[in-house]
Biopython code that builds the backbone (N, CA, C, O; Angstrom):
import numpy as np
from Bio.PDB.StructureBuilder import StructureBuilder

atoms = [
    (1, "UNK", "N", (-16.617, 29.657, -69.240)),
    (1, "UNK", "CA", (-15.452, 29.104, -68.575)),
    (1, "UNK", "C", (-14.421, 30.209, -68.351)),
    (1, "UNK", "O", (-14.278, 31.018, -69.268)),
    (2, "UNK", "N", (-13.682, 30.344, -67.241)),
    (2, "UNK", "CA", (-12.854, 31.138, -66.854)),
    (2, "UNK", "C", (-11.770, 30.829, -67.778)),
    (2, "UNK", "O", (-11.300, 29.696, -67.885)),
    (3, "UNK", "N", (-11.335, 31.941, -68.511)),
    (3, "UNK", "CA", (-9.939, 31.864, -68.832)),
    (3, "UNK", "C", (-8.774, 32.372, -68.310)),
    (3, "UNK", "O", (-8.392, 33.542, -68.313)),
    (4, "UNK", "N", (-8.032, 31.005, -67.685)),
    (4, "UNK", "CA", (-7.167, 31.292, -66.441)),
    (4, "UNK", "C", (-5.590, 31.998, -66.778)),
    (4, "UNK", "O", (-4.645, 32.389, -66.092)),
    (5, "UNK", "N", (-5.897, 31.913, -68.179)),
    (5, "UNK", "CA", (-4.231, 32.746, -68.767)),
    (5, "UNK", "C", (-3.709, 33.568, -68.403)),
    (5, "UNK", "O", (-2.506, 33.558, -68.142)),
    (6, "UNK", "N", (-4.838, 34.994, -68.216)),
    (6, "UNK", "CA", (-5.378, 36.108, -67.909)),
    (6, "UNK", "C", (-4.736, 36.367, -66.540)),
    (6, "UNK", "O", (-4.356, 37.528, -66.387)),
    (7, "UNK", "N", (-4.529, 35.501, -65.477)),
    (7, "UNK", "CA", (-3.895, 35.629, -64.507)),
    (7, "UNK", "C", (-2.293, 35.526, -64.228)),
    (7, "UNK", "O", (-1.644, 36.095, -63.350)),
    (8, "UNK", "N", (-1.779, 34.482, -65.409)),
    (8, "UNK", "CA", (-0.279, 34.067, -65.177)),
    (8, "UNK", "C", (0.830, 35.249, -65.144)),
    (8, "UNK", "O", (2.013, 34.924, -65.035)),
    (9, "UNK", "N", (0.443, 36.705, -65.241)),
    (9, "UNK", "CA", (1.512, 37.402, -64.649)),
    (9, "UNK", "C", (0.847, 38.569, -63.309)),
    (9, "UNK", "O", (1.101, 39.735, -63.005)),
    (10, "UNK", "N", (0.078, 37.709, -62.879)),
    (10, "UNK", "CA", (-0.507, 38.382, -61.238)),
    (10, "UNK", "C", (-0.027, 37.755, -60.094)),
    (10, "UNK", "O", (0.394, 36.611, -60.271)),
    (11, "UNK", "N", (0.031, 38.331, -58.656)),
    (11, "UNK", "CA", (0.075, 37.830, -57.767)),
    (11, "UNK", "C", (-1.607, 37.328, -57.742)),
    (11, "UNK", "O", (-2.563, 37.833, -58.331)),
    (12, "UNK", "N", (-1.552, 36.121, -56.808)),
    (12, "UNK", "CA", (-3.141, 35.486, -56.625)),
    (12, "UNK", "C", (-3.200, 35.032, -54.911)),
    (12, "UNK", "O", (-2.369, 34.723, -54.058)),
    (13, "UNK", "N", (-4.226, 35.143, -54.956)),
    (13, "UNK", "CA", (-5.266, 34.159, -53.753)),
    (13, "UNK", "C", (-5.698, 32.977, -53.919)),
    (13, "UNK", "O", (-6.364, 32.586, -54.878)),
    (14, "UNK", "N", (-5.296, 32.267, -52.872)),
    (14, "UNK", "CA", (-5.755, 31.051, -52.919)),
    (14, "UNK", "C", (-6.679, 30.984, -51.650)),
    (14, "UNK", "O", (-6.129, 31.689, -50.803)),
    (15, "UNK", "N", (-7.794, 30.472, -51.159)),
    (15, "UNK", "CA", (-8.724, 29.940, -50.368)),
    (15, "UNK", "C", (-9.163, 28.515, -49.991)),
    (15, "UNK", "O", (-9.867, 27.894, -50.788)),
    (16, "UNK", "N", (-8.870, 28.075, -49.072)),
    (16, "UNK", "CA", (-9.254, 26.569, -48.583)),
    (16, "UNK", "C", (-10.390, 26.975, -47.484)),
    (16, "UNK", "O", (-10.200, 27.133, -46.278)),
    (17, "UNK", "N", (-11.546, 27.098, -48.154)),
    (17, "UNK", "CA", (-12.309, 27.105, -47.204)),
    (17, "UNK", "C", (-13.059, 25.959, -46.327)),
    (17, "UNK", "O", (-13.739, 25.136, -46.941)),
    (18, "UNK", "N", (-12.939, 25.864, -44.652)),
    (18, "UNK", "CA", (-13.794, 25.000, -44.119)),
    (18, "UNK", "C", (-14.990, 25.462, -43.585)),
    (18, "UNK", "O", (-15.620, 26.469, -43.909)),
    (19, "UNK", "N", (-15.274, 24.534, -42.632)),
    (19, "UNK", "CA", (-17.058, 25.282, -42.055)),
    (19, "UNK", "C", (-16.295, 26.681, -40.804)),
    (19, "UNK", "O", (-16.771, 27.788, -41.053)),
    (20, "UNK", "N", (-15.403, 26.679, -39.782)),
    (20, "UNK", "CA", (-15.218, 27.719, -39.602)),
    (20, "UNK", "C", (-14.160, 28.484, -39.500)),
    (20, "UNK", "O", (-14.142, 29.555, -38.893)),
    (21, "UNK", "N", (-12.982, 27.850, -40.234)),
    (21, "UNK", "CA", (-11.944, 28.911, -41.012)),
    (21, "UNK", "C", (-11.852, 28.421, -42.098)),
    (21, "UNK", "O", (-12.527, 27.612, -42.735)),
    (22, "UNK", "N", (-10.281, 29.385, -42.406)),
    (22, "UNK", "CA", (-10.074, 29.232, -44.100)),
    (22, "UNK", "C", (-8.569, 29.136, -43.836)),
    (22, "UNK", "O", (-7.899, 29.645, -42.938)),
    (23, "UNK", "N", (-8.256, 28.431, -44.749)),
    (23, "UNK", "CA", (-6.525, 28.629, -44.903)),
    (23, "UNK", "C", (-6.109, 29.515, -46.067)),
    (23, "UNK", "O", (-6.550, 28.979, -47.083)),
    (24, "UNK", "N", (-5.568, 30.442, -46.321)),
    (24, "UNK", "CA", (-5.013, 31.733, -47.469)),
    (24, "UNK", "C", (-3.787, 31.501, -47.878)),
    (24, "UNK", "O", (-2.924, 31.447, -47.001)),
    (25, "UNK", "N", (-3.334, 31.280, -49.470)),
    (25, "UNK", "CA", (-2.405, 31.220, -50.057)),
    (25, "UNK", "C", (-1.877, 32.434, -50.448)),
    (25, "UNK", "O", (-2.727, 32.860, -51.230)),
    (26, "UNK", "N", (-0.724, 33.497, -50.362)),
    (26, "UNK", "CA", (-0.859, 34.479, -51.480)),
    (26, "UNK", "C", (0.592, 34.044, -52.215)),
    (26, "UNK", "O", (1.731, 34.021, -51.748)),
    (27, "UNK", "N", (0.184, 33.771, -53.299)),
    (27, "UNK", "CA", (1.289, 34.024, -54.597)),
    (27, "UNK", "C", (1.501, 35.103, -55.261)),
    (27, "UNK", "O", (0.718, 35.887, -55.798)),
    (28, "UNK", "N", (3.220, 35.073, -55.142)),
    (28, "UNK", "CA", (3.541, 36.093, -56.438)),
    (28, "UNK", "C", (3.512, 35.675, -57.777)),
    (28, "UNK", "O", (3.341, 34.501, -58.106)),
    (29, "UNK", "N", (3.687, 36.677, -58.616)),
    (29, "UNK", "CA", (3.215, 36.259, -60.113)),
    (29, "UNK", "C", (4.024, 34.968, -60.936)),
    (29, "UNK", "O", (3.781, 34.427, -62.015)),
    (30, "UNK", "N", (4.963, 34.770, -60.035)),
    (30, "UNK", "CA", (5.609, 33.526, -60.717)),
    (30, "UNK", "C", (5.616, 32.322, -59.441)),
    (30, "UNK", "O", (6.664, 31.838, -59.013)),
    (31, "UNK", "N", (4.545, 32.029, -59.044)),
    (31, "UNK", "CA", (4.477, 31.319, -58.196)),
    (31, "UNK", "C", (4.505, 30.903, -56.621)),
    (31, "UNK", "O", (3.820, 30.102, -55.985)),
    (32, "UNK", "N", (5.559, 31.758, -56.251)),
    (32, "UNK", "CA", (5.965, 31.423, -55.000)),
    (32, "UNK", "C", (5.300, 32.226, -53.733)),
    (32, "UNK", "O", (4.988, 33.416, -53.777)),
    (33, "UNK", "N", (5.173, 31.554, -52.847)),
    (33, "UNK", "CA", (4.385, 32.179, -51.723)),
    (33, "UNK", "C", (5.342, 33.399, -51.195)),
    (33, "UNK", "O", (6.476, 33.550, -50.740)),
    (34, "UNK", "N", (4.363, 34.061, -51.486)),
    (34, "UNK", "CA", (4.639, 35.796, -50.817)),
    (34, "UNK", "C", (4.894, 35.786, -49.257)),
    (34, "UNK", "O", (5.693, 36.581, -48.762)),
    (35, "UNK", "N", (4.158, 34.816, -48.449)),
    (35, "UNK", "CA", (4.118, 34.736, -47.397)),
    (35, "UNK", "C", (3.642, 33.640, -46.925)),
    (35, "UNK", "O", (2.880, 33.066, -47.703)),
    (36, "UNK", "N", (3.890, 32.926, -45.504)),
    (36, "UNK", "CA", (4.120, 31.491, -45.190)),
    (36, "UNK", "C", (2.003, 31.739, -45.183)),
    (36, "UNK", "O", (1.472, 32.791, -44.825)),
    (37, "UNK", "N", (1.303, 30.619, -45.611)),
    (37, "UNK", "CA", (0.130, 30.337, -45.310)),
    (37, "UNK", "C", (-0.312, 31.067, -44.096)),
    (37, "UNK", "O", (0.525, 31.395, -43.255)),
    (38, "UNK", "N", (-1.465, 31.319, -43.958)),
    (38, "UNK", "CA", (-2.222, 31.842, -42.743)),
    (38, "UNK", "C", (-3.862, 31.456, -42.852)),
    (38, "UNK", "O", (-4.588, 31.398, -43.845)),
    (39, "UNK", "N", (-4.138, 31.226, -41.478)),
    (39, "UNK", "CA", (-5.613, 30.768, -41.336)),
    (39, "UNK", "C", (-6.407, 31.762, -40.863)),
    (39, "UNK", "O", (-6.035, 32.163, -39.760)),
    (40, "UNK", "N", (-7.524, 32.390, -41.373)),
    (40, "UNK", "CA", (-8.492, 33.248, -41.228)),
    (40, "UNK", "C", (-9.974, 32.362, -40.104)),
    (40, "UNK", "O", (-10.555, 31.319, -40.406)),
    (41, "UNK", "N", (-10.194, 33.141, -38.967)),
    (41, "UNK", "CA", (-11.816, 32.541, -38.753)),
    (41, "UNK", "C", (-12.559, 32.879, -39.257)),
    (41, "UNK", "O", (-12.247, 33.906, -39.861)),
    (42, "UNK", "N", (-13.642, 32.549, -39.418)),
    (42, "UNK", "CA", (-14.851, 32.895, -40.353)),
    (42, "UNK", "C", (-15.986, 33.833, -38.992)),
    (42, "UNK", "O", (-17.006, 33.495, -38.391)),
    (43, "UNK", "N", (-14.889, 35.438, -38.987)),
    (43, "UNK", "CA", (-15.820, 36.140, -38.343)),
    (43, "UNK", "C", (-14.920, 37.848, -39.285)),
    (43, "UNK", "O", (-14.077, 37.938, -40.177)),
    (44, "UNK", "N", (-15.581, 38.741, -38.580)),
    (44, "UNK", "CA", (-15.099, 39.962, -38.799)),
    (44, "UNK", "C", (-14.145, 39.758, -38.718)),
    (44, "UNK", "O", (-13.712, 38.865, -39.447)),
    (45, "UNK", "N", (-13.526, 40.219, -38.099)),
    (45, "UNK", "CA", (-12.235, 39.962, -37.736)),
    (45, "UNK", "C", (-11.306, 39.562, -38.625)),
    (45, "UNK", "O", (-10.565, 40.411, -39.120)),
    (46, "UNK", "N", (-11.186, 38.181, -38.982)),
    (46, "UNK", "CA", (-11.026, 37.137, -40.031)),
    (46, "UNK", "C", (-10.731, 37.819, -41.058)),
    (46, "UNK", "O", (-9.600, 38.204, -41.358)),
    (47, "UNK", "N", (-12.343, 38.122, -42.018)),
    (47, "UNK", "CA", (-12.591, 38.570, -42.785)),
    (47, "UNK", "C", (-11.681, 39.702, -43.086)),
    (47, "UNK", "O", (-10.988, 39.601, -44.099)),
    (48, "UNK", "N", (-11.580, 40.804, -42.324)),
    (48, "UNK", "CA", (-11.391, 42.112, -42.517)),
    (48, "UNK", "C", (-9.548, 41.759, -42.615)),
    (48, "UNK", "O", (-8.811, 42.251, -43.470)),
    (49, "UNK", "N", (-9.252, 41.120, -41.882)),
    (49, "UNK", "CA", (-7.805, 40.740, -41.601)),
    (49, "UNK", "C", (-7.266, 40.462, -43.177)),
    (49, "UNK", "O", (-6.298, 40.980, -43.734)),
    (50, "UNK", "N", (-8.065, 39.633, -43.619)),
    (50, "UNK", "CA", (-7.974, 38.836, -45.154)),
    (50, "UNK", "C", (-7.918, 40.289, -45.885)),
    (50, "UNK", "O", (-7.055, 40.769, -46.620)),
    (51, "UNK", "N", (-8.952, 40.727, -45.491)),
    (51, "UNK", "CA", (-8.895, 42.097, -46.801)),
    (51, "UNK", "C", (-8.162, 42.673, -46.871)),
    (51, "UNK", "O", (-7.829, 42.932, -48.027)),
    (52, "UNK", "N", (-7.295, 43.359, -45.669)),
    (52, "UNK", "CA", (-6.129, 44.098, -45.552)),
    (52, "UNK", "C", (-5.167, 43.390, -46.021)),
    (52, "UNK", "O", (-4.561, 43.903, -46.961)),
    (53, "UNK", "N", (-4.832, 42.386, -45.676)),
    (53, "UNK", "CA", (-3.522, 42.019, -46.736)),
    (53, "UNK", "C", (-3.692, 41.363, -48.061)),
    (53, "UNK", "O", (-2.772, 40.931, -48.755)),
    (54, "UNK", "N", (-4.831, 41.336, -48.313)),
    (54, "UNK", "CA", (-4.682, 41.618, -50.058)),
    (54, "UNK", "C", (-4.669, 42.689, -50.485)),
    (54, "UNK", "O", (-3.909, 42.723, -51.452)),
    (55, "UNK", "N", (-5.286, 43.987, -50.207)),
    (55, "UNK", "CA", (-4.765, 45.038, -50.216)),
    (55, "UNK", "C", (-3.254, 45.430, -50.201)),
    (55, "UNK", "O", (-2.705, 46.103, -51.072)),
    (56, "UNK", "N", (-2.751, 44.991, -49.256)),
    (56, "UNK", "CA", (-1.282, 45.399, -49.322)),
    (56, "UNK", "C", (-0.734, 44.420, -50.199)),
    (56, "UNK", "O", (0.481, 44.343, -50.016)),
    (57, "UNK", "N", (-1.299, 43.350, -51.408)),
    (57, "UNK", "CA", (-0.025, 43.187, -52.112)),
    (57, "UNK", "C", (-0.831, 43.899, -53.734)),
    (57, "UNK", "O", (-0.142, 43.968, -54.753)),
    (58, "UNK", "N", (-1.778, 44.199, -53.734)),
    (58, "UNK", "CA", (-2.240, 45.110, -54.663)),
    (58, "UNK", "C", (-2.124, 46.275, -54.740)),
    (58, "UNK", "O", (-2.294, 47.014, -55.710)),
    (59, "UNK", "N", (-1.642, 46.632, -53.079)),
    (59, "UNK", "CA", (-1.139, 48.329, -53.213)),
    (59, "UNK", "C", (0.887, 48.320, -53.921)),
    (59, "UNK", "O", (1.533, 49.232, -54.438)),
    (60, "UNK", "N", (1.292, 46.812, -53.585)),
    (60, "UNK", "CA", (2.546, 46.604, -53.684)),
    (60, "UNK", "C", (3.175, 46.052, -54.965)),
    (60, "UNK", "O", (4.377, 46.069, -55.231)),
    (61, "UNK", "N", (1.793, 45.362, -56.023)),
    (61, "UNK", "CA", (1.938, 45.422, -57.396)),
    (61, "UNK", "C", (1.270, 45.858, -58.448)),
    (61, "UNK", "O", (1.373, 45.537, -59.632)),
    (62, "UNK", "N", (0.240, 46.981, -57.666)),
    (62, "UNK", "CA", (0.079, 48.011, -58.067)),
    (62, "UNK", "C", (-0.797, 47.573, -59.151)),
    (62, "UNK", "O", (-0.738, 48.150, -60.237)),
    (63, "UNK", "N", (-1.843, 46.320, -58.897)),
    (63, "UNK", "CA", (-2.725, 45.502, -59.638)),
    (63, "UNK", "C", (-4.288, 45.221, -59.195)),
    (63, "UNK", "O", (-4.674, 46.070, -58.391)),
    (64, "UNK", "N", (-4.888, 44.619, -59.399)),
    (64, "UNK", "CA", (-5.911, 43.953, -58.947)),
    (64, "UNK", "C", (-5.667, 42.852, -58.611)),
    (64, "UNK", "O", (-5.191, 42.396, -59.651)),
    (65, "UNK", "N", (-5.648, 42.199, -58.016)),
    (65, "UNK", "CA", (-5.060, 40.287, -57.197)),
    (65, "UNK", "C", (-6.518, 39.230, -57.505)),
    (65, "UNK", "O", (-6.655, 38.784, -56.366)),
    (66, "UNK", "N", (-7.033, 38.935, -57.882)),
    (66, "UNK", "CA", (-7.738, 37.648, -58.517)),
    (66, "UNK", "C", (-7.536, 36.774, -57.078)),
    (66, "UNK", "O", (-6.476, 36.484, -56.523)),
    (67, "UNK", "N", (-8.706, 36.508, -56.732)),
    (67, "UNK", "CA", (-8.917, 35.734, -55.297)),
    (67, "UNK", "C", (-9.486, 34.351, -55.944)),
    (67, "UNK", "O", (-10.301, 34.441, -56.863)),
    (68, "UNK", "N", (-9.058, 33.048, -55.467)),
    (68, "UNK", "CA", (-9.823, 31.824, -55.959)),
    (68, "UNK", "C", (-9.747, 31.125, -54.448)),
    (68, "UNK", "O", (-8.912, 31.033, -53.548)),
    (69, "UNK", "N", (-11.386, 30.600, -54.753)),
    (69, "UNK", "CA", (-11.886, 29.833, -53.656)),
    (69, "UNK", "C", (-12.762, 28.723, -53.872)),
    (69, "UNK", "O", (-13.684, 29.030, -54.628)),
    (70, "UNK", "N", (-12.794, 27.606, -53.494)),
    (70, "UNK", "CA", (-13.390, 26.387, -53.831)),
    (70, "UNK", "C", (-14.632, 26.492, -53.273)),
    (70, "UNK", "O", (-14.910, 27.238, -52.334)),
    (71, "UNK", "N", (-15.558, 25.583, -53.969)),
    (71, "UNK", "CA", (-16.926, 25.725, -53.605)),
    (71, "UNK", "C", (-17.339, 24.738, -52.770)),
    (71, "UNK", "O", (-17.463, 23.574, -53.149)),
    (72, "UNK", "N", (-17.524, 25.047, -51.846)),
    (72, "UNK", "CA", (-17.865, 23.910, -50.169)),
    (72, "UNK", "C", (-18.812, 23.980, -49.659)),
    (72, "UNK", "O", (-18.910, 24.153, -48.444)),
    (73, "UNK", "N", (-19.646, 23.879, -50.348)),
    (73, "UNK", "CA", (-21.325, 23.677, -50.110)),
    (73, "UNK", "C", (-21.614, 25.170, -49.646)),
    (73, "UNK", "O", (-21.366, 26.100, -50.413)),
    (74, "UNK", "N", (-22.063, 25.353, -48.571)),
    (74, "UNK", "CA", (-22.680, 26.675, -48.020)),
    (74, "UNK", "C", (-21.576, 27.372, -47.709)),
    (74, "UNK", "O", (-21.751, 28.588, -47.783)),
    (75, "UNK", "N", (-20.498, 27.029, -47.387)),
    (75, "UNK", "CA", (-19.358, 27.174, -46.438)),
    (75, "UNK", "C", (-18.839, 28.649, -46.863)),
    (75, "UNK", "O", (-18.728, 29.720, -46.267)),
    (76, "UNK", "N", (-18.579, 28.200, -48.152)),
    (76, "UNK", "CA", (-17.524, 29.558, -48.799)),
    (76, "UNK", "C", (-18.605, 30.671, -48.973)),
    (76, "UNK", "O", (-18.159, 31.817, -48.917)),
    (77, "UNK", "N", (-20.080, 30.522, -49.194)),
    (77, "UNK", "CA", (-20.854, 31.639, -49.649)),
    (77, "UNK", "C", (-20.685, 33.113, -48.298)),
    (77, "UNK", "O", (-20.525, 34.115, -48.995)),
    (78, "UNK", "N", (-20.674, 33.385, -47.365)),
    (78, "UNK", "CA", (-20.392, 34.319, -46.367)),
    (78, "UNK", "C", (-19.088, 35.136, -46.887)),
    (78, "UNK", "O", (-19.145, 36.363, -46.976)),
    (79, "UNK", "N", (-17.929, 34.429, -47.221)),
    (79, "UNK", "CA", (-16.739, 35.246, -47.069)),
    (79, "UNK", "C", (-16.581, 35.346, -49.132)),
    (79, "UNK", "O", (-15.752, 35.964, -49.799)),
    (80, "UNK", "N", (-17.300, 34.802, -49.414)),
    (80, "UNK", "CA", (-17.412, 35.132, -50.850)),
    (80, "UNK", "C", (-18.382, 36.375, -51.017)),
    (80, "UNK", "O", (-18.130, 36.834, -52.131)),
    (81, "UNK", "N", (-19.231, 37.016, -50.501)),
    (81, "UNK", "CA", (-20.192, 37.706, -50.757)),
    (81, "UNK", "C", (-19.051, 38.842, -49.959)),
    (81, "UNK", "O", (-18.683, 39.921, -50.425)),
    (82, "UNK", "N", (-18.814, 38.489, -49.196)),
    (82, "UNK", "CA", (-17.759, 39.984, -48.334)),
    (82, "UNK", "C", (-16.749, 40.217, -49.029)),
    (82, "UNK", "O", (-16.426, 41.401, -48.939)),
    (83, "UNK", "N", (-16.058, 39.584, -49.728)),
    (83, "UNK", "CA", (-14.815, 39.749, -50.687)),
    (83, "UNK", "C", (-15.675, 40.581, -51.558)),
    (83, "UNK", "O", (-15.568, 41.794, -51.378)),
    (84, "UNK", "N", (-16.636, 40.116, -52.608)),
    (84, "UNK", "CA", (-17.170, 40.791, -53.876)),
    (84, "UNK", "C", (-17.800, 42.271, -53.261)),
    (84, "UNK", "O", (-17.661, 43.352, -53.832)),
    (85, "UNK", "N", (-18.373, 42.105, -52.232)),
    (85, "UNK", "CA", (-18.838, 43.620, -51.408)),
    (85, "UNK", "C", (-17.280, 44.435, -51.310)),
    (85, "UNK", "O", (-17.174, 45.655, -51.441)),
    (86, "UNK", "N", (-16.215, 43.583, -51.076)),
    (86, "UNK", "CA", (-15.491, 44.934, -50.564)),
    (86, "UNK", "C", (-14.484, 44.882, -52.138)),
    (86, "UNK", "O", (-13.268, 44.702, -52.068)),
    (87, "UNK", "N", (-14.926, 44.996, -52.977)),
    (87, "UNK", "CA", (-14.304, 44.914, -54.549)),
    (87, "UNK", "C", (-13.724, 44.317, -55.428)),
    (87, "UNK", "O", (-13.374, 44.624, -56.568)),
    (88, "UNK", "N", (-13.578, 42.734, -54.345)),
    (88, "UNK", "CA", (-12.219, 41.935, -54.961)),
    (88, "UNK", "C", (-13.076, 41.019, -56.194)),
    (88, "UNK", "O", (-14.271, 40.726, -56.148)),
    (89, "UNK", "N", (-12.075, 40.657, -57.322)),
    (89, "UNK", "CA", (-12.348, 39.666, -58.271)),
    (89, "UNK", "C", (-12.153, 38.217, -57.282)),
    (89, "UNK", "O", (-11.181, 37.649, -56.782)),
    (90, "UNK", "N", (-13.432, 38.008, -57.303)),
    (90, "UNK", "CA", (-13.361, 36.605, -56.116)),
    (90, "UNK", "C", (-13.861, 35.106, -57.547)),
    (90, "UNK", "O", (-14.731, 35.110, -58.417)),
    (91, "UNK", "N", (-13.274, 34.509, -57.329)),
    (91, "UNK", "CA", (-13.457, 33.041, -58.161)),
    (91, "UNK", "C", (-13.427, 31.957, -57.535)),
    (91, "UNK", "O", (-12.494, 31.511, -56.867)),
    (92, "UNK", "N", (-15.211, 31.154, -57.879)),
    (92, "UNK", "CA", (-15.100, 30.050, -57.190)),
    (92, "UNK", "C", (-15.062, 28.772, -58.199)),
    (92, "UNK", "O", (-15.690, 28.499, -59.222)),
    (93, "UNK", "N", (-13.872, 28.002, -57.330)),
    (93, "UNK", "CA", (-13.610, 26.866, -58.508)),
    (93, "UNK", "C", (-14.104, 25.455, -57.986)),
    (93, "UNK", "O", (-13.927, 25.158, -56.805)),
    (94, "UNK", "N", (-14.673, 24.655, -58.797)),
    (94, "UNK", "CA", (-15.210, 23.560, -58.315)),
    (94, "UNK", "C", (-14.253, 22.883, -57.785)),
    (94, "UNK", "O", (-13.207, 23.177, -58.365)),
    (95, "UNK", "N", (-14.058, 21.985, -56.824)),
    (95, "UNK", "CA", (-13.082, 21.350, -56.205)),
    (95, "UNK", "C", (-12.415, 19.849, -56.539)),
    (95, "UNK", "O", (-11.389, 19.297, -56.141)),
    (96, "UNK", "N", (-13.648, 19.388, -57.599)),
    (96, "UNK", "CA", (-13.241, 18.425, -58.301)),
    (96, "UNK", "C", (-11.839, 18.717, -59.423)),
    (96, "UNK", "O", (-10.847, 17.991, -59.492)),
    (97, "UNK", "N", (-12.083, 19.946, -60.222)),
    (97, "UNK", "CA", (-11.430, 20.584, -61.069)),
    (97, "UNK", "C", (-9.559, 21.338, -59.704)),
    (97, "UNK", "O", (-8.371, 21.288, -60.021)),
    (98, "UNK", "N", (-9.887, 21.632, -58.991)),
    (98, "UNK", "CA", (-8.348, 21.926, -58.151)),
    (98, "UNK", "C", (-7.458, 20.318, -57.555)),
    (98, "UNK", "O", (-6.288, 20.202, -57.190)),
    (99, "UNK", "N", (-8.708, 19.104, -57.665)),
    (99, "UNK", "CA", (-8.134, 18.105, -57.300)),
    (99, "UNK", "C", (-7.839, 17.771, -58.394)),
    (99, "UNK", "O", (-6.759, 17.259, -58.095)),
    (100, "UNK", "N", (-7.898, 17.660, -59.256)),
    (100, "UNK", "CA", (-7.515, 16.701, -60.787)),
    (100, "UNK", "C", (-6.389, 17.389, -61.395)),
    (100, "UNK", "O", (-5.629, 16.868, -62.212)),
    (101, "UNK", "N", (-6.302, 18.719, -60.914)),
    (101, "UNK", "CA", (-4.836, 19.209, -61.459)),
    (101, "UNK", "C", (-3.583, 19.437, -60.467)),
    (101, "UNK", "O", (-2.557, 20.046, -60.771)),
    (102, "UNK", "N", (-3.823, 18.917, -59.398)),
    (102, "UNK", "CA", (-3.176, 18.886, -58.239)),
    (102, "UNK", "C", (-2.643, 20.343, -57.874)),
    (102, "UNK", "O", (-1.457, 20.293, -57.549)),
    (103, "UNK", "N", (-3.182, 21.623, -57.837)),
    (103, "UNK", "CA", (-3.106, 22.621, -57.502)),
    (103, "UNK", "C", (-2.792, 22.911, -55.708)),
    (103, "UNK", "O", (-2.089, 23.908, -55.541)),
    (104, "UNK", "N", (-3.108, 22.367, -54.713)),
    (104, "UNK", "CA", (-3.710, 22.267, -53.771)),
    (104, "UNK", "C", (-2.483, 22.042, -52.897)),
    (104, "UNK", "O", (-1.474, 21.567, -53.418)),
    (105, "UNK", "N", (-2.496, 22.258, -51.997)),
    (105, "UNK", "CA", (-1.015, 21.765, -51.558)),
    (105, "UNK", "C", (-1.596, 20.662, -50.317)),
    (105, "UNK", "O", (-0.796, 20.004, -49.652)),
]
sb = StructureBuilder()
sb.init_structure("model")
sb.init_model(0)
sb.init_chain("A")
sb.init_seg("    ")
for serial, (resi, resn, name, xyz) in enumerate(atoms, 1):
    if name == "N":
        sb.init_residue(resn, " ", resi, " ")
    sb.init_atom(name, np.array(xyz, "f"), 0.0, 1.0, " ", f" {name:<3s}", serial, name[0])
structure = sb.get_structure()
């Protein structure tokens, strides 16, 4: 089991993945959105777009950023395998478990 403690003084990722985008949360370490939501397509593009600005808030707290993404059947596996290829700590959380704690906006 993930122990999620480990994160409470990081900025994080959040992921709503559908079949062909995603919606992206980024939080700073005490919660609040770093920046208004943004939707990624599920192409290069997309992808690469996503990477660069997690990059820039890991170049900006000078951390590693912890990416979490729900598990949506086939859906999330593509941009989960490209995150872990390009270095990120990617976490997929069952979606039953983000609904029962009302995480989700």
């Amino acid at each position: 089991m993930l122990n999620m403690s480990k994160f409470l003084n990081s900025p994080s990722v959040g992921i709503d993945v559908s079949a062909e985008f995603s919606m992206v949360s980024i939080l700073s370490p005490d919660g609040s959105k770093l920046r208004k939501p943004f939707k990624i397509i599920h192409d290069s593009d997309g992808y690469n777009y996503l990477a660069t600005e997690i990059k820039k808030v890991e170049e900006a707290f000078s951390m590693k950023v912890p990416v979490f993404m729900e598990s949506t059947g086939v859906y999330h596996l593509t941009l989960f395998y490209f995150m872990k290829n390009q270095g990120f700590d990617v976490f997929v959380i069952n979606p039953l478990i983000t609904n029962s704690n009302k995480i989700r906006e």
